[in-house]
C-alpha positions as CSV (number, residue, x, y, z in Angstrom):
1,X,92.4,108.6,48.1
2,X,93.4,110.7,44.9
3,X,92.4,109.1,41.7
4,X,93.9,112.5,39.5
5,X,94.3,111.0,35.9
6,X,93.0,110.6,33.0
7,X,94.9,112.3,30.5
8,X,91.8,113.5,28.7
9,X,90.3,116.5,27.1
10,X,89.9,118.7,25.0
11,X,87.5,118.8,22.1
12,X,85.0,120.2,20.8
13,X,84.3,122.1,17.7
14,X,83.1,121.7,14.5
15,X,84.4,120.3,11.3
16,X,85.1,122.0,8.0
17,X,86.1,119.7,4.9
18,X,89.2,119.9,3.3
19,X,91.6,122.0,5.9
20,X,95.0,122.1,4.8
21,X,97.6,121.1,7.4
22,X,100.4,123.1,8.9
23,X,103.4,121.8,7.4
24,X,106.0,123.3,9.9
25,X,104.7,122.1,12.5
26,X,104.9,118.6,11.1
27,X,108.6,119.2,10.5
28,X,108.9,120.8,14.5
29,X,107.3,118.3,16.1
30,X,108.2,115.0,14.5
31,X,106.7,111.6,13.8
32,X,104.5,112.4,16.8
33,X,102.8,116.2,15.4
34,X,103.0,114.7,11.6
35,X,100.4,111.5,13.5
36,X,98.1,113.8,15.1
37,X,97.3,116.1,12.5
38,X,96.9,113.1,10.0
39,X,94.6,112.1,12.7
40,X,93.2,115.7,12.6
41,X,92.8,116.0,8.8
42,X,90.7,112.7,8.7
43,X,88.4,113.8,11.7
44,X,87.6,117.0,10.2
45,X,86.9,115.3,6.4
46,X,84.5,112.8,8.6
47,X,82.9,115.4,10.1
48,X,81.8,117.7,7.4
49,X,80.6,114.6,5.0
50,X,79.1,112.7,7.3
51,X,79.9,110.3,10.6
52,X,77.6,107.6,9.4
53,X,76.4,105.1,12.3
54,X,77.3,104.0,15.9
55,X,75.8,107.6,17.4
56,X,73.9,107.2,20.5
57,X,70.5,108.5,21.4
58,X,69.0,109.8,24.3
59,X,71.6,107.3,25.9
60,X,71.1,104.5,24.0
61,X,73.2,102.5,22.1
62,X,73.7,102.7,18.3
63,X,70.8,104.3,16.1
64,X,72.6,102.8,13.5
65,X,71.0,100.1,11.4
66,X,70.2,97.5,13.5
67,X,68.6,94.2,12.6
68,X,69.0,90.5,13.8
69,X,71.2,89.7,11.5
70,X,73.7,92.6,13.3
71,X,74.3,96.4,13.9
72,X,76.5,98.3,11.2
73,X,79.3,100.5,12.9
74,X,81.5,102.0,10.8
75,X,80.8,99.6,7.9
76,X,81.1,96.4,9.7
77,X,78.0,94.7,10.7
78,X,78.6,93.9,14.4
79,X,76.5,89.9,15.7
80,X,76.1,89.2,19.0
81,X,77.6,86.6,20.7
82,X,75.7,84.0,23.3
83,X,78.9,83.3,24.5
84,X,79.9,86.4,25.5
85,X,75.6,87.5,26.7
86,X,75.8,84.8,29.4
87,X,79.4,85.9,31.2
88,X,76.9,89.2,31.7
89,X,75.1,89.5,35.2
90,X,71.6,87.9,35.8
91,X,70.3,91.5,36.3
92,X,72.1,92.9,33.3
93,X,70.7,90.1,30.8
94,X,67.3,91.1,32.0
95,X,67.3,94.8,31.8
96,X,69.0,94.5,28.2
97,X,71.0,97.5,29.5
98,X,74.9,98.8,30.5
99,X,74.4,102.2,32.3
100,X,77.7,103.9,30.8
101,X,79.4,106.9,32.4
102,X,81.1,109.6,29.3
103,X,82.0,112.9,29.4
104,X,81.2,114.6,26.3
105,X,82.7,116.2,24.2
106,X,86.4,115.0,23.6
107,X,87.0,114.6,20.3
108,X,88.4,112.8,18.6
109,X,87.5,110.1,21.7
110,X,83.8,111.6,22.1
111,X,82.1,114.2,20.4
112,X,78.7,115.5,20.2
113,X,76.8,114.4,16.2
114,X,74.9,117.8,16.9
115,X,75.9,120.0,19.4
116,X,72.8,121.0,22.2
117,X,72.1,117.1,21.4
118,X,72.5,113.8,23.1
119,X,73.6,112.2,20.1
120,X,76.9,111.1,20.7
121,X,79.6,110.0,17.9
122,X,83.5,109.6,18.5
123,X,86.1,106.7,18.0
124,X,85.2,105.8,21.8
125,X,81.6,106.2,21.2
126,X,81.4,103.6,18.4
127,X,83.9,101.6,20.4
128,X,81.8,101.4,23.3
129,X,78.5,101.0,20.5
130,X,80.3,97.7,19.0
131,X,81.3,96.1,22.0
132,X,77.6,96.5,23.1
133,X,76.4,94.7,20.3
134,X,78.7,92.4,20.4
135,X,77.4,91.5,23.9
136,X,73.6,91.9,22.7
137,X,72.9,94.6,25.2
138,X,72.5,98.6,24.6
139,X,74.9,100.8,26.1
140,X,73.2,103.4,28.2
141,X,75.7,106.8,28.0
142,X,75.2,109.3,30.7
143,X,77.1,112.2,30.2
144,X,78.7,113.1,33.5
145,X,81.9,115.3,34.5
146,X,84.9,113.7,34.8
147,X,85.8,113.8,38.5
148,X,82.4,112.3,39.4
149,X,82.3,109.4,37.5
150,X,84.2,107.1,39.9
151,X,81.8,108.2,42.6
152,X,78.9,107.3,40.7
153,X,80.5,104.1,39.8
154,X,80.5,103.5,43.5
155,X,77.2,104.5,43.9
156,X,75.9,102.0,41.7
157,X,74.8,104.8,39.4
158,X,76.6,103.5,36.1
159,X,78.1,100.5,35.9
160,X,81.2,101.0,33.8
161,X,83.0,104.1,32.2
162,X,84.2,105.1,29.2
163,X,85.4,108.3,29.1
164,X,89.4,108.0,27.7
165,X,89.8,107.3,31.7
166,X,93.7,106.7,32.2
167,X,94.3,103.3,33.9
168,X,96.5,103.7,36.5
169,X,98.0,102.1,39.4
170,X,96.2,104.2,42.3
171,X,92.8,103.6,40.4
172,X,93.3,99.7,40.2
173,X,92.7,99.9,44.1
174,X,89.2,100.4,43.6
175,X,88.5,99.4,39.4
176,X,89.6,97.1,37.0
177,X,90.2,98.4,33.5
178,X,89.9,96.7,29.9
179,X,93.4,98.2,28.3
180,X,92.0,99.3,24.6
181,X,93.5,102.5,23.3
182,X,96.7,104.7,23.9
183,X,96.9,108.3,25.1
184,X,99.1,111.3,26.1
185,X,99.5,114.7,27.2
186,X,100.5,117.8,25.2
187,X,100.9,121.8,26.1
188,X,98.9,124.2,24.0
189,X,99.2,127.4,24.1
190,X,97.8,130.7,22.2
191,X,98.4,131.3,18.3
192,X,102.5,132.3,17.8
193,X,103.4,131.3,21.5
194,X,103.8,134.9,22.9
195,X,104.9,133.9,26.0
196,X,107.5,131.0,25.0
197,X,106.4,128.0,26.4
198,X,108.7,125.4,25.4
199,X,107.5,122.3,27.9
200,X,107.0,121.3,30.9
201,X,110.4,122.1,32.4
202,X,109.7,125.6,31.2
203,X,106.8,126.2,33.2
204,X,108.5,128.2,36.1
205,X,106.3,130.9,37.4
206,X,103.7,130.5,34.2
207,X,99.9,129.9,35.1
208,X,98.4,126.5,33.5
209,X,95.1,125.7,33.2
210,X,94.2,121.9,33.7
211,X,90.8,119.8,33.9
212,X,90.3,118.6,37.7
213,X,90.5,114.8,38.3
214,X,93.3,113.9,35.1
215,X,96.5,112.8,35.6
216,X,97.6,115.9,34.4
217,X,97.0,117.5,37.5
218,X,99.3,114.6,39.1
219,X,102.1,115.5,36.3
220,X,102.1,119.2,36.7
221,X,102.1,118.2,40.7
222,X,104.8,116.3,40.2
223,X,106.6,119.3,37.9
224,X,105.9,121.8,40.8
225,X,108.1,119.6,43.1
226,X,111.0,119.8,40.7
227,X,110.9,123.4,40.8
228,X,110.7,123.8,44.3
229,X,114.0,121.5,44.5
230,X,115.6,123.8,42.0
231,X,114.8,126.7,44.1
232,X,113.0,127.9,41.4
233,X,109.7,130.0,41.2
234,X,106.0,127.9,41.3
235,X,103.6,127.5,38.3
236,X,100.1,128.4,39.8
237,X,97.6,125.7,38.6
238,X,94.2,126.3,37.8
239,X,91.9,123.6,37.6
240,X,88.5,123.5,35.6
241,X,86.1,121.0,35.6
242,X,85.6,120.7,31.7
243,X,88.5,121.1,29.5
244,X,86.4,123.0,27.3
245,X,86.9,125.6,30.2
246,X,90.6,125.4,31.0
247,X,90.9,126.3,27.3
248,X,88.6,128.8,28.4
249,X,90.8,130.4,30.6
250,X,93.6,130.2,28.3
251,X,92.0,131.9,25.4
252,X,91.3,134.9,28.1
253,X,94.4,135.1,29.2
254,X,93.9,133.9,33.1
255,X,96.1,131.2,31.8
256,X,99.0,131.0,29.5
257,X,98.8,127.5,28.9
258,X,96.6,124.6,28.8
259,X,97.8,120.9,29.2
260,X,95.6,118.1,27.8
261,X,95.1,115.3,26.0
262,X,97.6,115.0,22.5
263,X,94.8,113.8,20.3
264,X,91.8,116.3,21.4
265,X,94.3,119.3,21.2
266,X,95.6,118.2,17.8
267,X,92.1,118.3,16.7
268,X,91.5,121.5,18.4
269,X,93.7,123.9,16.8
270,X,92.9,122.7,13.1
271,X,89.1,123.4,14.1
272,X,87.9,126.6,13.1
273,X,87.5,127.6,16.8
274,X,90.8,126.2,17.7
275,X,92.4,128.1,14.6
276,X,93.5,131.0,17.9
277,X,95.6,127.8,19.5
278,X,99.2,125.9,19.1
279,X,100.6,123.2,20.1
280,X,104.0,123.3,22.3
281,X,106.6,121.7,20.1
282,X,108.0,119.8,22.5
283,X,110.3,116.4,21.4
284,X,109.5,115.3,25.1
285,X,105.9,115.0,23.5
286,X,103.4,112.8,24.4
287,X,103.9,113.4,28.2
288,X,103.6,109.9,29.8
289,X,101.8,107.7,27.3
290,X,99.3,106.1,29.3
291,X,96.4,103.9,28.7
292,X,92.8,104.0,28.2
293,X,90.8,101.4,29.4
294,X,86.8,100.8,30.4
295,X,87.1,100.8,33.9
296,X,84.3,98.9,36.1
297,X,84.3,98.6,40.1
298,X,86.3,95.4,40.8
299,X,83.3,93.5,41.9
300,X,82.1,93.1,39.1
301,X,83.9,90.8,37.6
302,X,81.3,89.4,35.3
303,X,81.5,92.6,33.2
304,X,84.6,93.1,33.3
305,X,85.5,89.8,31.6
306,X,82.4,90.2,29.1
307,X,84.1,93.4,28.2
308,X,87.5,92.0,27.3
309,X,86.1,88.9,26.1
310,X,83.8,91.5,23.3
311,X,87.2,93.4,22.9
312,X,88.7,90.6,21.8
313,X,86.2,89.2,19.3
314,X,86.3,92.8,17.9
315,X,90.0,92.8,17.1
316,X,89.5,89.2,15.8
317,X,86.9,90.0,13.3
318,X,88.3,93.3,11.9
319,X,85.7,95.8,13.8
320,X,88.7,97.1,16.0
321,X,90.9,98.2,13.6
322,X,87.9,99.6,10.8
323,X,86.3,101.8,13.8
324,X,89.9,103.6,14.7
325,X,90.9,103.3,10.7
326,X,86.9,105.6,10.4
327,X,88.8,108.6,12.3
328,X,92.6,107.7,11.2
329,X,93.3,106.7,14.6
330,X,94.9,103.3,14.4
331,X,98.6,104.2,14.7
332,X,98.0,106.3,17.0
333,X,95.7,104.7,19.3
334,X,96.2,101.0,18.8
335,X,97.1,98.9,21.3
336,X,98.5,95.2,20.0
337,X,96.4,93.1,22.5
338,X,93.9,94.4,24.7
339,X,94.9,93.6,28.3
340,X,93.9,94.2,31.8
341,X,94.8,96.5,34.4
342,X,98.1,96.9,32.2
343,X,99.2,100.1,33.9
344,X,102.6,99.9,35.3
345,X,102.2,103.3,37.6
């Protein structure tokens, strides 16, 4: 069984206050370009003064100020609720404990606080920090490649995973996911395009560089099809199991482009080790907007319902919006309602 999604990716780098953005690409790419690099702009101003609370530890949930009156993540002190505690698992009460599979770094979803570190920061990091408290546990992150985190969900060793996972109709035979945030794929390619990419129905006998076990693989799959109905020449697809490797590959020029995730690669290239990269200005842009959800095995049903039940409480009292409004996220990410196992495909 193929589980191939997650539209994820990209990420990494470090932040430099006060980057200016490129203003024709704006105009190029439309609404879409102008809301990632806002999103961009904002990450890399957080970064350089300072990502504040919701980082996690060795693993552990929030170092952030925590007390019993709450836990403060991104300037919202986040209760528990007793409600929401007892819908947990006997076992789960008792250890204290959600063992939470990642895969850092992924910015602006996950990213390291200090790279060669196991402090963790992101908008899905804190996410995953509030909801914790909210359920008066800790989350436990273990940092785990991306094509083995359903197989150690299914060998009981995580219990849930948050790691911009796409939810998905072929993944909903095994998990059920807690819809939360929005996502998409975008092309990027090296500095001034030299080789013309213009999207993915230009791809024709190009090399792409992709991170195993993401939809994208499925969508560039899918695009290989259409061009061997049109009689026309094959893409070769080289698959990597970090992103930060695909991009590898691109940037030696075993690949000439890289698809990935829109927000991570909007990121990227205003970094100054993405300043080498572009983004394809493509109007078909976001390819398939999908979305993100926590995903747990379907047995347990407990958690599950927990989660969605903290999710909600966090959109009720403001923590939702402030977290994605800390990295300029919420038009771009926000979902209206957080639902489950709302993929449609």
């Amino acid at each position: 069984m193929s589980f191939m999604g997650r539209g994820k990716r990209s990420r990494r780098g470090s932040r430099s206050c006060g980057r200016g953005v490129d203003r024709g690409l704006v105009a190029t790419c439309g609404r879409w370009c102008a809301l990632l690099l806002a999103l961009t702009v904002g990450l890399l101003l957080l970064g350089a003064c300072g990502s504040g609370g919701g980082t996690a530890d060795n693993g552990a949930s929030p170092s952030a100020s925590s007390a019993a009156s709450g836990t403060e993540i991104a300037g919202v002190v986040v209760t528990a609720d007793s409600a929401i505690h007892d819908m947990l698992s006997d076992t789960m009460k008792s250890s204290g404990v959600v063992r939470v599979a990642c895969d850092v770094p992924y910015p602006p979803w996950q990213m390291y606080e200090e790279l060669g570190t196991d402090k963790f920061t992101g908008a899905e990091i804190e996410m995953g920090n509030a909801l914790a408290a909210k359920m008066g546990v800790k989350f436990g992150w273990q940092n785990t490649i991306f094509d083995s985190i359903i197989p150690a969900l299914q060998a009981d060793k995580a219990d849930a995973v948050m790691a911009t996972m796409w939810d998905s109709l072929d993944r909903q035979k095994v998990m059920d996911f807690v819809d939360w945030a929005k996502d998409g794929g975008v092309l990027v390619v090296m500095k001034g395009n030299p080789k013309g990419v213009t999207g993915l129905d230009n791809l024709s006998g190009r090399t792409v560089a992709v991170q195993t076990g993401t939809l994208f693989v499925g969508q560039l799959e899918e695009q290989q099809k259409q061009l061997v109905a049109a009689g026309k020449p094959k893409m070769q697809i080289l698959q990597f199991s970090k992103d930060a490797e695909a991009l590898l590959a691109l940037k030696s020029g075993k690949a000439e482009v890289e698809m990935t995730s829109a927000p991570g690669a909007a990121y990227l290239v205003q970094t100054p080790e993405g300043a080498a990269y572009e983004l394809v200005a493509d109007p078909a842009a976001p390819y398939t907007p999908s979305l993100v959800g926590v995903g747990v095995l379907k047995k347990n049903s407990q958690l599950r319902d927990a989660i969605k039940a903290a999710f909600d409480a966090l959109m009720a009292d403001g923590t939702y919006g402030a977290i994605l409004d800390k990295y300029q996220a919420r038009e771009l990410l926000a979902v209206d309602e957080v639902k489950v196992n709302a993929a449609t495909e």
